[in-house]
Chimera marker file (.cmm) of the C-alpha trace (Angstrom):
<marker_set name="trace">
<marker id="1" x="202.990" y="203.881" z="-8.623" r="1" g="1" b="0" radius="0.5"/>
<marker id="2" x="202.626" y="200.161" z="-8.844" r="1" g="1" b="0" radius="0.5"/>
<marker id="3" x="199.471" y="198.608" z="-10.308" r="1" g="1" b="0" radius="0.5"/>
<marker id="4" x="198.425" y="196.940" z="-6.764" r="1" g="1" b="0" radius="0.5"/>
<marker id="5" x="198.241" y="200.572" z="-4.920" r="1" g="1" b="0" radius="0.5"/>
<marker id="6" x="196.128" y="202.081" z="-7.764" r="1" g="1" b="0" radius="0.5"/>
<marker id="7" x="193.902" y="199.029" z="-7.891" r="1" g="1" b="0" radius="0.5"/>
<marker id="8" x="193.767" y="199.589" z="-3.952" r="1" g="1" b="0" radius="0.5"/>
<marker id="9" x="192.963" y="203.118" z="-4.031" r="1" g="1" b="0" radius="0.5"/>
<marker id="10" x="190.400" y="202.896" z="-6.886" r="1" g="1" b="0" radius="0.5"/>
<marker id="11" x="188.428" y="200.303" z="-4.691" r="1" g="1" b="0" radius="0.5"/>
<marker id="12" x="188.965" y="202.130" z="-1.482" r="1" g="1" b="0" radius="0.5"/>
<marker id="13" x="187.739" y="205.665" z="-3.203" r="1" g="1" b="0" radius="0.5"/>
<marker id="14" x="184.513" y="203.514" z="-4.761" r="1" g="1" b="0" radius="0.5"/>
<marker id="15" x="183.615" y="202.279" z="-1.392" r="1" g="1" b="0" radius="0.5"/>
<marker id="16" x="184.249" y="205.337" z="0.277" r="1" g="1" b="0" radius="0.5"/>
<marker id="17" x="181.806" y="207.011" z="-2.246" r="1" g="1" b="0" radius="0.5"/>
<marker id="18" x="179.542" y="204.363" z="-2.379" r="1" g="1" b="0" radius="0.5"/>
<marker id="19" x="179.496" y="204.528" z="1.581" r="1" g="1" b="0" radius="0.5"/>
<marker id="20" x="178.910" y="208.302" z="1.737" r="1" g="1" b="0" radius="0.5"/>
<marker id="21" x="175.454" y="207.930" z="-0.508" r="1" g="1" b="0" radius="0.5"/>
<marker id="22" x="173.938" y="205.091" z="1.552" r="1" g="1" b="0" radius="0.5"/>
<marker id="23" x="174.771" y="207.446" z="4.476" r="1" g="1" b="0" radius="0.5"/>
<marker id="24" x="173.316" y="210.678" z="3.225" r="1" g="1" b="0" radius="0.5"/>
<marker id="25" x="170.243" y="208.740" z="1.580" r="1" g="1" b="0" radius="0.5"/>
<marker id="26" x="169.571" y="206.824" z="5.579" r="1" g="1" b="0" radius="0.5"/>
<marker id="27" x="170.437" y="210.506" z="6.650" r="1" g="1" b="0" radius="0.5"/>
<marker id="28" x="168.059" y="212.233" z="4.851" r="1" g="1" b="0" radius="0.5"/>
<marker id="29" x="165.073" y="209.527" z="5.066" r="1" g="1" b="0" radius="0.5"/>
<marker id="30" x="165.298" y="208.732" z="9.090" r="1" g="1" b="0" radius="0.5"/>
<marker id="31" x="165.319" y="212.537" z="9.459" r="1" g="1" b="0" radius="0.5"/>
<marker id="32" x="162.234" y="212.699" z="7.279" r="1" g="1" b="0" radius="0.5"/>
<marker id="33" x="160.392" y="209.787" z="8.782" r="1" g="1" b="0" radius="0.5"/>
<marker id="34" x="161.003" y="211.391" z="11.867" r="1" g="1" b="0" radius="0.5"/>
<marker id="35" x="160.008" y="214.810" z="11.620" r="1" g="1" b="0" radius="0.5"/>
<marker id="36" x="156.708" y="213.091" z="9.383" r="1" g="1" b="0" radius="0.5"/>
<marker id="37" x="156.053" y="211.293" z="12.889" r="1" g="1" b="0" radius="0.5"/>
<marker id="38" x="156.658" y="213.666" z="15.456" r="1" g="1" b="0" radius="0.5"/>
<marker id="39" x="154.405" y="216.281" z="13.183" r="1" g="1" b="0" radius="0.5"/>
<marker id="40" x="151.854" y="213.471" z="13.439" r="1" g="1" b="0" radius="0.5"/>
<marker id="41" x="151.663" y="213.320" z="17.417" r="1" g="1" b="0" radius="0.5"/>
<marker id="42" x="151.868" y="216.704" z="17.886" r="1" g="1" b="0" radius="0.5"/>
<marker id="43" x="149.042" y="217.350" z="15.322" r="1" g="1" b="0" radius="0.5"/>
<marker id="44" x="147.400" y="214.495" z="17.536" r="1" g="1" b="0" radius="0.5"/>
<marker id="45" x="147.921" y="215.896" z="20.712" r="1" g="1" b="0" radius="0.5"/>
<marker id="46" x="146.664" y="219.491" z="19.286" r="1" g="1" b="0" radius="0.5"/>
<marker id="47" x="143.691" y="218.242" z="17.878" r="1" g="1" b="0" radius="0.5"/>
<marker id="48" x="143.022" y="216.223" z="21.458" r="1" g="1" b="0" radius="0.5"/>
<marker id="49" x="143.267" y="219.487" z="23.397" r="1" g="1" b="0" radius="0.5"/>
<marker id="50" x="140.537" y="221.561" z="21.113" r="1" g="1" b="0" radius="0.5"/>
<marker id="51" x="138.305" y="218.359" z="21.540" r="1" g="1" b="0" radius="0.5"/>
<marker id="52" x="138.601" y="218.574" z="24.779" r="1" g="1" b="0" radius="0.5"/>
<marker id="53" x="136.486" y="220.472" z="27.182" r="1" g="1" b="0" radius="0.5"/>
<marker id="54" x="138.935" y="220.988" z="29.766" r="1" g="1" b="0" radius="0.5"/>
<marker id="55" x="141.932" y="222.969" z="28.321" r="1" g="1" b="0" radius="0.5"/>
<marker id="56" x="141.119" y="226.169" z="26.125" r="1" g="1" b="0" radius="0.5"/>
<marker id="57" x="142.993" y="226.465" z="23.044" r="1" g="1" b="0" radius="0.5"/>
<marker id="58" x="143.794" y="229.875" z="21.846" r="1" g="1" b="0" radius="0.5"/>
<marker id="59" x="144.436" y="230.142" z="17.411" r="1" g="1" b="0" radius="0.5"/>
<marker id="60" x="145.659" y="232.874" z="15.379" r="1" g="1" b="0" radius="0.5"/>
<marker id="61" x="143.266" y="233.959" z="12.219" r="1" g="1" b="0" radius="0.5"/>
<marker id="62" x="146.027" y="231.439" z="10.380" r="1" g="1" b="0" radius="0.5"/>
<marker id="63" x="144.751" y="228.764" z="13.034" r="1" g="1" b="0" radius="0.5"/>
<marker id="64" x="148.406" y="228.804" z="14.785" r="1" g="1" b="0" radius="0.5"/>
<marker id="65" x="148.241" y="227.663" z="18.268" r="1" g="1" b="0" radius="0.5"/>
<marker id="66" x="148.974" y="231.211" z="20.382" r="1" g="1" b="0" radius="0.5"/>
<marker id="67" x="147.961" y="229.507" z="23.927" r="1" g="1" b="0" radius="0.5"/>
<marker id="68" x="147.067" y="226.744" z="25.359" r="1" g="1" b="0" radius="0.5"/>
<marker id="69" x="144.901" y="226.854" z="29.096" r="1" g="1" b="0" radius="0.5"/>
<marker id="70" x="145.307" y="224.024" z="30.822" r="1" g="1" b="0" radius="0.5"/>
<marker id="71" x="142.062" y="222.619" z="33.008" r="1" g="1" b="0" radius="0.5"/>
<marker id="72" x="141.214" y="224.974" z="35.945" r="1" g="1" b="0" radius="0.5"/>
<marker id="73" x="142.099" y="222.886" z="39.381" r="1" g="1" b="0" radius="0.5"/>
<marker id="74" x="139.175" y="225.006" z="41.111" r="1" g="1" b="0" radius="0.5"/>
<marker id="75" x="136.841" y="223.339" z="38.627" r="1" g="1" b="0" radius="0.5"/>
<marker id="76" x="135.078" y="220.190" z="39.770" r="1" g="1" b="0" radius="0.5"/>
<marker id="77" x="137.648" y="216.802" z="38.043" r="1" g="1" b="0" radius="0.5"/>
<marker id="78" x="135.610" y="214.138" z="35.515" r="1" g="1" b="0" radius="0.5"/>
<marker id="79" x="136.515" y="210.731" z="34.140" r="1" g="1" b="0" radius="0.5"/>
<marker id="80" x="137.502" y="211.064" z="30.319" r="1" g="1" b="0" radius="0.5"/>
<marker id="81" x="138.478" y="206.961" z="29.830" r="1" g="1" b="0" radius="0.5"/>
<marker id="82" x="141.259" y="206.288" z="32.134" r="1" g="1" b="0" radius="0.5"/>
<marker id="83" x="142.336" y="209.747" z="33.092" r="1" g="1" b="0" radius="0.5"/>
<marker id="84" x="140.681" y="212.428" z="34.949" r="1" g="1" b="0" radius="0.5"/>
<marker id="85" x="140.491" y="216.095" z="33.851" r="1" g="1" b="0" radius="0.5"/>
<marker id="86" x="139.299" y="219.385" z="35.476" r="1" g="1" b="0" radius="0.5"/>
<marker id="87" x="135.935" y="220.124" z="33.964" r="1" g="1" b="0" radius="0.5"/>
<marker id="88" x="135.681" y="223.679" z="32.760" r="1" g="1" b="0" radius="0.5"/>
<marker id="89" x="133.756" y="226.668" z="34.029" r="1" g="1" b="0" radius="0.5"/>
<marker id="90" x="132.632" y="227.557" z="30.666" r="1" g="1" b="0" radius="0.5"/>
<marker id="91" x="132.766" y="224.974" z="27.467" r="1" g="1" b="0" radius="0.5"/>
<marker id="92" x="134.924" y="226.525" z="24.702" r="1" g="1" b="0" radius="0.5"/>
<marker id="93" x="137.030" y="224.127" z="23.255" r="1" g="1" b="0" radius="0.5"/>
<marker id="94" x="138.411" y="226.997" z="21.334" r="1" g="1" b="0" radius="0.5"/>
<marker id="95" x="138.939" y="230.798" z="22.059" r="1" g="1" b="0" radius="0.5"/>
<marker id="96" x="139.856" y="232.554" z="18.459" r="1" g="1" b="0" radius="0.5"/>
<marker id="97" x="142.119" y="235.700" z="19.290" r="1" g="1" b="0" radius="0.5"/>
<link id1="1" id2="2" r="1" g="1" b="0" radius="0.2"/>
<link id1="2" id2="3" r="1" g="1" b="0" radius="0.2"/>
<link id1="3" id2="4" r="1" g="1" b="0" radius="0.2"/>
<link id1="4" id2="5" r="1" g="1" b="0" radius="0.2"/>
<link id1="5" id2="6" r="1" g="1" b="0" radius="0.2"/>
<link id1="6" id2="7" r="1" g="1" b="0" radius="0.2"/>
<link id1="7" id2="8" r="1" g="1" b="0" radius="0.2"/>
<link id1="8" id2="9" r="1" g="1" b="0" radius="0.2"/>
<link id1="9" id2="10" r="1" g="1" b="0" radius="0.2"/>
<link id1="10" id2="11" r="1" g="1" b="0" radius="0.2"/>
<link id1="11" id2="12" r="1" g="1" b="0" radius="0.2"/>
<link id1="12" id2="13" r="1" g="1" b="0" radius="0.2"/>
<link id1="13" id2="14" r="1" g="1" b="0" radius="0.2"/>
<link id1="14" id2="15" r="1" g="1" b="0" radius="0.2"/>
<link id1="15" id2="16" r="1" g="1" b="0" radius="0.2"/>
<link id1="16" id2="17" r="1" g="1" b="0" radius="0.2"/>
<link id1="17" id2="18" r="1" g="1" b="0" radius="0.2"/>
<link id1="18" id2="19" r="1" g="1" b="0" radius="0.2"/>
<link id1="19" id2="20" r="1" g="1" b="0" radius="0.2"/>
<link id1="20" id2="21" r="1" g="1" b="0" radius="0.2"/>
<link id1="21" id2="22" r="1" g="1" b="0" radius="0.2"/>
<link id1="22" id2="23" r="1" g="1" b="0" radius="0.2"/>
<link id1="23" id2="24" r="1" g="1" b="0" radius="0.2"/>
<link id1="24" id2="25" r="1" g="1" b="0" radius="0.2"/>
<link id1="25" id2="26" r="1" g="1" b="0" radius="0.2"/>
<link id1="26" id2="27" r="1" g="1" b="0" radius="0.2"/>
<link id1="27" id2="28" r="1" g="1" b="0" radius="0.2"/>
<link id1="28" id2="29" r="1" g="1" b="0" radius="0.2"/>
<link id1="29" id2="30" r="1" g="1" b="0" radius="0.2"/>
<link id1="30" id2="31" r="1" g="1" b="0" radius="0.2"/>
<link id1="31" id2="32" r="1" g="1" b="0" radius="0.2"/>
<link id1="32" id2="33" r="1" g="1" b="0" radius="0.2"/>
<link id1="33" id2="34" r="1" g="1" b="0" radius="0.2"/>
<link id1="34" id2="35" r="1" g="1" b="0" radius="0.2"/>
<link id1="35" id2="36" r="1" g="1" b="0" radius="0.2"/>
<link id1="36" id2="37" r="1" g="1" b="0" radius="0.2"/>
<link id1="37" id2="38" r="1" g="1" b="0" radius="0.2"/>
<link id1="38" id2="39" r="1" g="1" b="0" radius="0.2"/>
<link id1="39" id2="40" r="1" g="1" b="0" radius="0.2"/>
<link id1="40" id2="41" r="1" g="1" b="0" radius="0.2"/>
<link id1="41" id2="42" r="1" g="1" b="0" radius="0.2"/>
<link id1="42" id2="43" r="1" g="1" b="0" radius="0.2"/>
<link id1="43" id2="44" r="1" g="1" b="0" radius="0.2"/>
<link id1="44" id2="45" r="1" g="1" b="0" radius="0.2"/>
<link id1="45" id2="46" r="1" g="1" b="0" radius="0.2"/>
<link id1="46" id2="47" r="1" g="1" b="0" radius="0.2"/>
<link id1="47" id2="48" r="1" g="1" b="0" radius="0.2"/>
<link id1="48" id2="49" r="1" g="1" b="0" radius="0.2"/>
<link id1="49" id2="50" r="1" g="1" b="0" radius="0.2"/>
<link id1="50" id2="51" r="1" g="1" b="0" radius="0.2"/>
<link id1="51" id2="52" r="1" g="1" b="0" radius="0.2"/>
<link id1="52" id2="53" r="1" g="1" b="0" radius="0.2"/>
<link id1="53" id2="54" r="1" g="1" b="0" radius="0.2"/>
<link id1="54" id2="55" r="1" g="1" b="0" radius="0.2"/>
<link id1="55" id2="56" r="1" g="1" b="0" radius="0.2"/>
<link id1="56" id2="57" r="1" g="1" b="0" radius="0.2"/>
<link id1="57" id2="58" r="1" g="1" b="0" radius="0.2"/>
<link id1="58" id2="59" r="1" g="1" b="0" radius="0.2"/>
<link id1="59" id2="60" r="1" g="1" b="0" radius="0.2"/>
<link id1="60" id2="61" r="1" g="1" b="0" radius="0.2"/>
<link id1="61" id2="62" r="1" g="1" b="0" radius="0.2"/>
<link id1="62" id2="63" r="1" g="1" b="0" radius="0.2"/>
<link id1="63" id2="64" r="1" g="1" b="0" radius="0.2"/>
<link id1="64" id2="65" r="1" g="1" b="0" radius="0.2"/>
<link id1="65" id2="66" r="1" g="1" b="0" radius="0.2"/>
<link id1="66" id2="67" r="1" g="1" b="0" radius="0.2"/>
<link id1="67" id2="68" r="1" g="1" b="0" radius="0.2"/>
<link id1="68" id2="69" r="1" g="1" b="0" radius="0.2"/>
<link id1="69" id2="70" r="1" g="1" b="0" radius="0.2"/>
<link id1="70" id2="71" r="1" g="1" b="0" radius="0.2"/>
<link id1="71" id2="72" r="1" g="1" b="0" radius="0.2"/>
<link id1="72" id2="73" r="1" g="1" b="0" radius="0.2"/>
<link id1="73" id2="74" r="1" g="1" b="0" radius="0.2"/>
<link id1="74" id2="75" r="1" g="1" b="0" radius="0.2"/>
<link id1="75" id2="76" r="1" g="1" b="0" radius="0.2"/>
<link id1="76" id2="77" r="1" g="1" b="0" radius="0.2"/>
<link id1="77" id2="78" r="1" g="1" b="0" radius="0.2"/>
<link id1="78" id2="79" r="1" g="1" b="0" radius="0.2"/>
<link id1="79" id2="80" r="1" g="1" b="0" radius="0.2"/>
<link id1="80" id2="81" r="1" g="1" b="0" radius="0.2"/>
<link id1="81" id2="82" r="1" g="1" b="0" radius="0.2"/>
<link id1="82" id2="83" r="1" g="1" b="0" radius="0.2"/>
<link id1="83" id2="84" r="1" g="1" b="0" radius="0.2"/>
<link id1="84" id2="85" r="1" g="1" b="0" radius="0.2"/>
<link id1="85" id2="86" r="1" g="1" b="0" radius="0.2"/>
<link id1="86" id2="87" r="1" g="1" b="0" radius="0.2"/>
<link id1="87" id2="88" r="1" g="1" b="0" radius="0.2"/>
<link id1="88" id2="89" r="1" g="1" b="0" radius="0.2"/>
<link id1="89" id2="90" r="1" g="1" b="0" radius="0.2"/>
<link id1="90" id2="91" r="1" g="1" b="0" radius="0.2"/>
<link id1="91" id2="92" r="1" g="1" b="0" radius="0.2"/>
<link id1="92" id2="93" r="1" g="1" b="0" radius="0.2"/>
<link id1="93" id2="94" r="1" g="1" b="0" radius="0.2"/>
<link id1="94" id2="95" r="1" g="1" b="0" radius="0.2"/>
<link id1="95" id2="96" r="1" g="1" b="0" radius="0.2"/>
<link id1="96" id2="97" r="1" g="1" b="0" radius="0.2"/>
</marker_set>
């Protein structure tokens, strides 16, 4: 084996190595990032559904989400900033099962 295609397979394994880490490192933080974001908006959305008076949230004793009521349309509707939502006949933001 002549010196050229050892120095040419010794660069091509280094790169190919080299080019595997960066991969699994971009992998593994993008998948992190991610999953720390979309966490984020759920926990947003959540926590904007037991605010509001409209929907009912149901939690386990562990404070799991089990159900989620979304606004009566018999109810009468009110503004809440730009949107409008169904007001609710009763005003539990949360029903523990």
């Amino acid at each position: 084996m002549s010196i050229r295609l050892r120095i040419a397979l010794w660069t091509a394994s280094i790169m190919l190595i080299s080019l595997l880490a960066l991969s699994a490192g971009v992998y593994y933080t993008m998948s992190r990032n991610l999953h720390e974001d979309l966490d984020a908006r759920l926990r947003s959305v959540y926590d904007q559904y037991r605010r509001s008076e409209t929907t009912v949230v149901r939690t386990d004793s562990a404070g799991n989400i089990t159900a989620v009521f979304p606004p009566r349309p018999d109810s009468p509707r009110q503004r809440v900033g730009s949107r409008f939502f169904y007001a609710p006949c009763a005003t539990a933001s949360t029903v523990n099962a």
